[in-house]
MIVEXKOL-108720 format. One record per residue: x, y, z of N, C-alpha, C in turn. Coordinates in steps of 0.1 Angstrom, whole numbers, padded with zeros to 4 digits, always signed. Atoms other than C-alpha are relative to their C-alpha. Layout:
<nodes>
XYZXYZXYZ;...
</nodes>
This chain:
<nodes>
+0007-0004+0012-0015-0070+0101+0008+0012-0006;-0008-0011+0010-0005-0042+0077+0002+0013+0008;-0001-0013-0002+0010-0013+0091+0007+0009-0003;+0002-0009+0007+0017+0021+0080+0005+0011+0011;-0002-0012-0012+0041+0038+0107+0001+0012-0003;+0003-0012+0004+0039+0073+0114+0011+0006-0004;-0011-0006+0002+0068+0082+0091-0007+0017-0002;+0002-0013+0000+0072+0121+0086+0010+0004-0009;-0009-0007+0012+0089+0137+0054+0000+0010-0002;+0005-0013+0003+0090+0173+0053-0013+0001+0011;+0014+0000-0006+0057+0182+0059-0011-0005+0001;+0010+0003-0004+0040+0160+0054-0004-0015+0003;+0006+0009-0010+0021+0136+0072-0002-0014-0005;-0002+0014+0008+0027+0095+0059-0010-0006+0012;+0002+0010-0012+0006+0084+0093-0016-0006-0007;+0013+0008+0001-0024+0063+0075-0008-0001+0008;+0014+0001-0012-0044+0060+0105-0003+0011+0004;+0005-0014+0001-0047+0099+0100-0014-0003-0010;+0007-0001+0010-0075+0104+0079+0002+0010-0006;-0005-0015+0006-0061+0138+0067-0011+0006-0009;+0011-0007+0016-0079+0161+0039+0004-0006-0008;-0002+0004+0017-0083+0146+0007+0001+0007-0010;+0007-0012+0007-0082+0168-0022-0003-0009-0016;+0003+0008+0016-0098+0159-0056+0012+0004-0007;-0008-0006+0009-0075+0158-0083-0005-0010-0011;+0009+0006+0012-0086+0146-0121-0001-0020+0003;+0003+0013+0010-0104+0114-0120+0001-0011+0018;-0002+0008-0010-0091+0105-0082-0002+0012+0015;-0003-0009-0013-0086+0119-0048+0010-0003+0005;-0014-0001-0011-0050+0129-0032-0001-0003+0014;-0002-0005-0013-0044+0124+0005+0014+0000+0004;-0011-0005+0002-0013+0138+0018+0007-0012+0001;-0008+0010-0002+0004+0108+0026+0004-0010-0019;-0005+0003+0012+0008+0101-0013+0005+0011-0008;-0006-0010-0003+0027+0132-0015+0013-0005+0000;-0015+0001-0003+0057+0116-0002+0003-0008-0008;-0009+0009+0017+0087+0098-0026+0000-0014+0004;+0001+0015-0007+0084+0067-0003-0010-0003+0012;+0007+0005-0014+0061+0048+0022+0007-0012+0001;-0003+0016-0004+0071+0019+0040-0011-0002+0010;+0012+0010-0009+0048-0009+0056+0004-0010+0004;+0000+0018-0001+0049-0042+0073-0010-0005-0003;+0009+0007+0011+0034-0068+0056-0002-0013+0006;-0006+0017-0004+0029-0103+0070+0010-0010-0014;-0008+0009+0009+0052-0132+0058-0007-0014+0007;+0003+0013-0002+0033-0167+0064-0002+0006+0013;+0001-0001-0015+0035-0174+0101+0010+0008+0006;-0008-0005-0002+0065-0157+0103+0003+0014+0006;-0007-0015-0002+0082-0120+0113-0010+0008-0011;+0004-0009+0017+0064-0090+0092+0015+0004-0007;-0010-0006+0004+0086-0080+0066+0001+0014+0000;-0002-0013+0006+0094-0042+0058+0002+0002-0010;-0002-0001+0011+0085-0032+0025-0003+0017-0005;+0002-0015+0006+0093+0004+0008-0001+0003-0013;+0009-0003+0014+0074+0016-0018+0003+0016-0003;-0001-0010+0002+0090+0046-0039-0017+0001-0012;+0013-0004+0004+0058+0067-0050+0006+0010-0013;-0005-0007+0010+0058+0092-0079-0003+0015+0011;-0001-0010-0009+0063+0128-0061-0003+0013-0011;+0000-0015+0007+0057+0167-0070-0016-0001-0013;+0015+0000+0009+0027+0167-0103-0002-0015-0006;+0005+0015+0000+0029+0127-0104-0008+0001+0012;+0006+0006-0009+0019+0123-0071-0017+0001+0000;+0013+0001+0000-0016+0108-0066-0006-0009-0016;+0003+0005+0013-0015+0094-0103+0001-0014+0003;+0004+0018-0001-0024+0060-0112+0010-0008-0007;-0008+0000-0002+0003+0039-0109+0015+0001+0007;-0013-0003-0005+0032+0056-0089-0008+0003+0019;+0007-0002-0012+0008+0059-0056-0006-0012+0006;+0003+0007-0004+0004+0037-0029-0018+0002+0005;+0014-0005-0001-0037+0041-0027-0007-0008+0011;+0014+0001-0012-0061+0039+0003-0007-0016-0003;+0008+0009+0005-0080+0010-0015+0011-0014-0002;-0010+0009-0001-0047-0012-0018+0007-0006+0015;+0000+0001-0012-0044-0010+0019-0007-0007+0005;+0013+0006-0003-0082-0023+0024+0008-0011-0003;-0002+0017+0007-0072-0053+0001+0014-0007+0004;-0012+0009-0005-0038-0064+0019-0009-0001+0012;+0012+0006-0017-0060-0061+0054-0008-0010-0002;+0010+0011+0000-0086-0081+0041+0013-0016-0001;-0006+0013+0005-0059-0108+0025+0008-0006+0012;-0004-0001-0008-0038-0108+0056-0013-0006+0017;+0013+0012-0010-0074-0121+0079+0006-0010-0008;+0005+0017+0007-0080-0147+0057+0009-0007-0012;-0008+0003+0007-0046-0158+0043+0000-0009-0011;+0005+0019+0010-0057-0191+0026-0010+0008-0014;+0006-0005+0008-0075-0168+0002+0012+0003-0011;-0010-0006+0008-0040-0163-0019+0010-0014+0002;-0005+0006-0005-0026-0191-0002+0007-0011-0011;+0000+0006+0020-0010-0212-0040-0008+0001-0006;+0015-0005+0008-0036-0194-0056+0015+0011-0011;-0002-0013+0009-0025-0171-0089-0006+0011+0004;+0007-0010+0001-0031-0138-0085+0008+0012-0010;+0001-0009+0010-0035-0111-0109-0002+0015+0007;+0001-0011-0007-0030-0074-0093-0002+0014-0010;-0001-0002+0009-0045-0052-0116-0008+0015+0002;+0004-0009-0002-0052-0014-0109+0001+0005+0014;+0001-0001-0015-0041-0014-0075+0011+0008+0007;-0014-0006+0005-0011+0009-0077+0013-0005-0003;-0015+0003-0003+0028+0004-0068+0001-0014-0001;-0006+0014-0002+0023-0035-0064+0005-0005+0010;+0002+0000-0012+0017-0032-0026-0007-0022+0003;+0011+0009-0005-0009-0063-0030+0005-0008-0005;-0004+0013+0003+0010-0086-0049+0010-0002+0008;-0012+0004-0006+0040-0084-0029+0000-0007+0017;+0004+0005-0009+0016-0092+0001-0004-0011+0001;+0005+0013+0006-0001-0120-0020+0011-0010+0003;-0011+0009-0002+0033-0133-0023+0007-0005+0012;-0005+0004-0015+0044-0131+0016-0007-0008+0003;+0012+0008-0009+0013-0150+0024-0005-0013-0009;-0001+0010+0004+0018-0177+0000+0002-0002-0013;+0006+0003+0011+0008-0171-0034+0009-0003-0010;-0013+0006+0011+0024-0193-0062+0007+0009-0011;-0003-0012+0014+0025-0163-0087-0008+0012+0000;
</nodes>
């Protein structure tokens, strides 16, 4: 499934299966791990190997904006798609508010025509 190693940039902490402090910022909530200028994840590919995919983020008074941040909620939705692959499986999908383009590129590993 999707994971989320514990890289370490500076100070701060990329390990997703932290739950870290959140802090509000207009409209969303930061956690440090979108802070940093890059995350990488594995992703499933079909039946196959995970791939390794790195996601540059927006950094310094982007970070956390909508858009340039890989977000908490785009995580959920590759785990879920990743159970139950056949749900994307030559299916279209439309990835639309979900930040960087984490979930299409997982849609894509796991089958989806477009």
């Amino acid at each position: 499934g999707l994971k989320s190693p514990g890289y370490h940039d500076g100070d701060v902490d990329l390990d997703d299966d932290d739950d870290g402090d959140e802090v509000e910022v207009l409209g969303a909530y930061l956690a440090p791990c979108m802070s940093a200028p890059f995350r990488q994840f594995e992703v499933a590919v079909g039946s196959g190997a995970p791939a390794i995919v790195k996601i540059e983020q927006g950094s310094g008074p982007l970070a956390g904006r909508t858009g340039v941040s890989v977000w908490r909620s785009s995580l959920a939705l590759v785990a879920l798609l990743e159970a139950d692959p056949l749900t994307v499986h030559n299916a279209r999908v439309v990835e639309l508010g979900a930040g960087t383009g984490l979930v299409s590129i997982s849609a894509a590993a796991l089958g989806a025509q477009r």
